[in-house]
N, C-alpha and C positions, 0 to 999 in steps of 0.2 A: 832521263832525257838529256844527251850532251847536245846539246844546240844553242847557239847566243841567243839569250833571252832579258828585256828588259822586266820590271815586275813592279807592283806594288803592292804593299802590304798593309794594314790597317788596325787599328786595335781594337775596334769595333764599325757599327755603320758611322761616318759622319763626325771617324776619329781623327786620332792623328795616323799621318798617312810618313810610310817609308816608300822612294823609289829608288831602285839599286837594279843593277845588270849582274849577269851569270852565263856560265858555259853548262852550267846544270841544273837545271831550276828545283830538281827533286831534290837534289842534297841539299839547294841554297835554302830552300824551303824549310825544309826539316830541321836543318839551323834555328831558324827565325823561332818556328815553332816550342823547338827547345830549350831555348833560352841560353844558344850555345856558344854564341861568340857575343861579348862586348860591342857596347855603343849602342849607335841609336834605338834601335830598333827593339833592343831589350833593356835599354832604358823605360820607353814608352809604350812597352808590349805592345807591338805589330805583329801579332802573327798570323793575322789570317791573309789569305793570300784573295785579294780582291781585283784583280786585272795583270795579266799578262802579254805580251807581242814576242812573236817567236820573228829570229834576222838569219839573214845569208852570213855573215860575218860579225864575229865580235866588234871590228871599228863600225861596223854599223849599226850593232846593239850602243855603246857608248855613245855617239853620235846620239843616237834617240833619247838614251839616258840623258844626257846633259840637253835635251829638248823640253824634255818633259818636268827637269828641278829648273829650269828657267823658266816656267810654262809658271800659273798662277794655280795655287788652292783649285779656283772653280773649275781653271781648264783641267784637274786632276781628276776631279769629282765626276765631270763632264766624261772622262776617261774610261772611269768606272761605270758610272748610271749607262753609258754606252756598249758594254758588254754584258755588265751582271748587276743588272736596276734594283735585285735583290741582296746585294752584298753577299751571298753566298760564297763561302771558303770554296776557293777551285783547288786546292790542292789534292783533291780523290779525282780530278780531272786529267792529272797528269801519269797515273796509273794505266 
């Protein structure tokens, strides 16, 4: 899927939460999953992919990104429970 995509990812429900932007959510994904690049996120295994927002343009993926890490915990959660109240891994969604 090449499309500017903001995301966040979880290490469990009510975990700690990663948000990051991408031009390809499947690879960035699969990343995360696999423990394949350094920082945060495989620091604190984040891998399951728990909310996503597909954009017309990357500045307006980043734009959302830097909305959403200024945005609070609750407004992240509020983010989540808003698409997928079950915390269910979307990444077979993206297939």
């Amino acid at each position: 899927m090449k499309q500017p995509c903001v995301y966040i990812v979880a290490s469990k429900r009510n975990g700690t939460l990663y948000t990051g932007v991408t031009a390809n959510l499947q690879r960035r994904i699969f990343e995360h999953r696999e423990s394949l690049v350094a920082g945060f996120s495989k620091k604190y295994g984040c891998k399951i992919l728990v909310w996503y927002e597909a954009h017309e343009t990357m500045t307006d993926a980043i734009t959302r990104e830097k909305q959403i890490k200024a945005g609070s915990r609750v407004k992240k959660l509020a983010l989540i429970e808003g698409l997928n109240p079950e915390w269910n891994d979307l990444f077979e969604t993206l297939f």
